[in-house]
C-alpha positions, 0 to 999 in steps of 0.5 A: 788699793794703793793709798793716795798720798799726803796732800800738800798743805798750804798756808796763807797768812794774810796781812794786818800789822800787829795783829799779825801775831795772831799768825804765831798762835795758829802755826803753835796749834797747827804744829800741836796738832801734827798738821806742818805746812808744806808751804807759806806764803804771806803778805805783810806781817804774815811775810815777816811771821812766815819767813821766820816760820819757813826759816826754822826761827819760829821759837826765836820769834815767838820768844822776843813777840813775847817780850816786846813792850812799847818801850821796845816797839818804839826803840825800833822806830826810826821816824821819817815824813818823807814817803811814810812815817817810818823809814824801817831800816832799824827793824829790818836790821834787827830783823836780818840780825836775829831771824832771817838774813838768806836767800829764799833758796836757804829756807828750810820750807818754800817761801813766797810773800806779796807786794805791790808795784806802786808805779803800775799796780800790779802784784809782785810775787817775791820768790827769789833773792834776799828773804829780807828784802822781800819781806821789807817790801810787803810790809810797806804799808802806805803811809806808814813804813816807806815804799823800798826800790826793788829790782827796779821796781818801787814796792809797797804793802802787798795787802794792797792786792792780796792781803790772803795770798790763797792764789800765791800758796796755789801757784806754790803747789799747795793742795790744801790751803789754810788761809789766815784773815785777820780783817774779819772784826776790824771795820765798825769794832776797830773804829769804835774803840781805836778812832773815837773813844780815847785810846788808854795805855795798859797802866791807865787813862793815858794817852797810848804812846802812838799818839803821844807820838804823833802829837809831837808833828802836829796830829792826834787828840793831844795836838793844837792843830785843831779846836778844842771842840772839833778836836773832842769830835774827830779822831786823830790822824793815826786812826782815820789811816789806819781805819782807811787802810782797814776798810780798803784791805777787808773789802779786797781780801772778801773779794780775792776769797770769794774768787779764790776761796782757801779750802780753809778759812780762820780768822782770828778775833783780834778786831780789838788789836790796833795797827801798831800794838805790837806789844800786844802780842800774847793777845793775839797770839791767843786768839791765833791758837783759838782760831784753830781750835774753832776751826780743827774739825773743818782742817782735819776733814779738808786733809782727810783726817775724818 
């Protein structure tokens, strides 16, 4: 009998800010366990772990994750409050520097990541032209980082749409999808410990450095924009957006799933993980691998590894 061939693998990393690097620890375990994707698509973070990813600078990325502080994750914040709080040109200049600086021709795997018309709607699948370019559209979370003109188009965070682009990875030619959700603990757990309890910073009962951020424009627990019985009450700015965003991006992705279901689905537990903790990347890039690892019998069995 002539033996079927090897079914192409698709792998969807979904959107979900510093909890992305989640996405680092799940291609770490893949790669342990022999199983390469043929193709990635991303959307949001997963389009910045993914370009590096199809552009073979994984390690290099994993390595720099791993050394990031707050310190460091500040220096690369360049403020803004027009259109968004962040206008990020610094870290995608560090970003073309260090990783990616091609054309999705130049990539070593097929590579695709989505954004989000902000004028129409509409989902736009970036697959052509400048990787850089493409990946600082899809990460263009609202209110956060802001809107990029593209091709004539105004584009925001792709996780408006598709925040696990299965349907992208399928479009790609992929057989078999592997899709990473990272929203499947955020709403209830994240605004627990993130939008009511006191944010801490790793050496105490400080305020964490986001806040003390914030509270320079007026906003936050540390602010005198409110009360100080109103203020002990409500949460700060930075968490009702950011627990909005959740809310929104989890009931999209549950509904993109249902319609478009992955062949396999792991989701990190990384619930506890807040918006811009990205010097929490050791965290996640843990419970990425442990992801697999739950999920290694259903991924064998889907490529017929049985």
């Amino acid at each position: 009998m002539k033996r079927s061939p090897r079914p192409k693998i698709g792998l969807a990393l979904g959107s979900g800010s510093a909890r992305g690097w989640a996405h680092l620890g799940v291609l770490q375990a893949l790669e342990r366990d022999g199983i390469r994707p043929d193709v990635i698509c991303g959307c949001s973070i997963g389009a910045f772990v993914g370009a590096a990813a199809a552009a073979g600078d994984l390690a290099k990325l994993q390595e720099w994750v791993a050394g990031l502080r707050w310190q460091s994750v500040v220096s690369l914040l360049d403020v803004s409050l027009r259109s968004g709080l962040i206008r990020g040109e610094r870290l995608m200049e560090f970003f073309q520097r260090n990783f990616v600086d091609r054309s999705f021709s130049g990539l070593e795997l097929p590579f695709a990541c989505v954004a989000t018309d902000l004028v129409t709607g509409r989902e736009i699948w970036l697959r052509e032209g400048s990787v850089s370019d493409a990946v600082r559209a899809s990460i263009a979370l609202p209110g956060l980082l802001t809107p990029v003109a593209h091709e004539g188009r105004l584009l925001v965070d792709g996780g408006l749409v598709n925040p696990v682009p299965v349907s992208l990875c399928r479009a790609m030619g992929a057989d078999i999808v592997i899709a990473v959700d990272l929203g499947s603990e955020l709403v209830g757990r994240a605004w627990r410990r993130a939008g009511v309890e006191p944010a801490e910073d790793d050496e105490g009962d400080e305020p964490s450095w986001i806040t003390r951020m914030l509270a320079r424009f007026g906003v936050g627990p540390e602010s005198e924009a409110l009360p100080e019985k109103a203020e002990e009450s409500l949460p700060s700015l930075i968490s009702v957006m950011s627990t909005s965003i959740n809310i929104m991006q989890v009931r999209i992705a549950r509904s993109r799933l249902a319609g478009e279901p992955a062949d396999v689905l792991l989701s990190p537990r990384v619930g506890q993980i807040g918006m811009l903790d990205y010097h929490r990347g050791a965290e996640a890039i843990a419970e990425g691998e442990a992801a697999v690892q739950r999920m290694l019998p259903a991924i064998k069995f889907a490529l017929g590894h049985v």
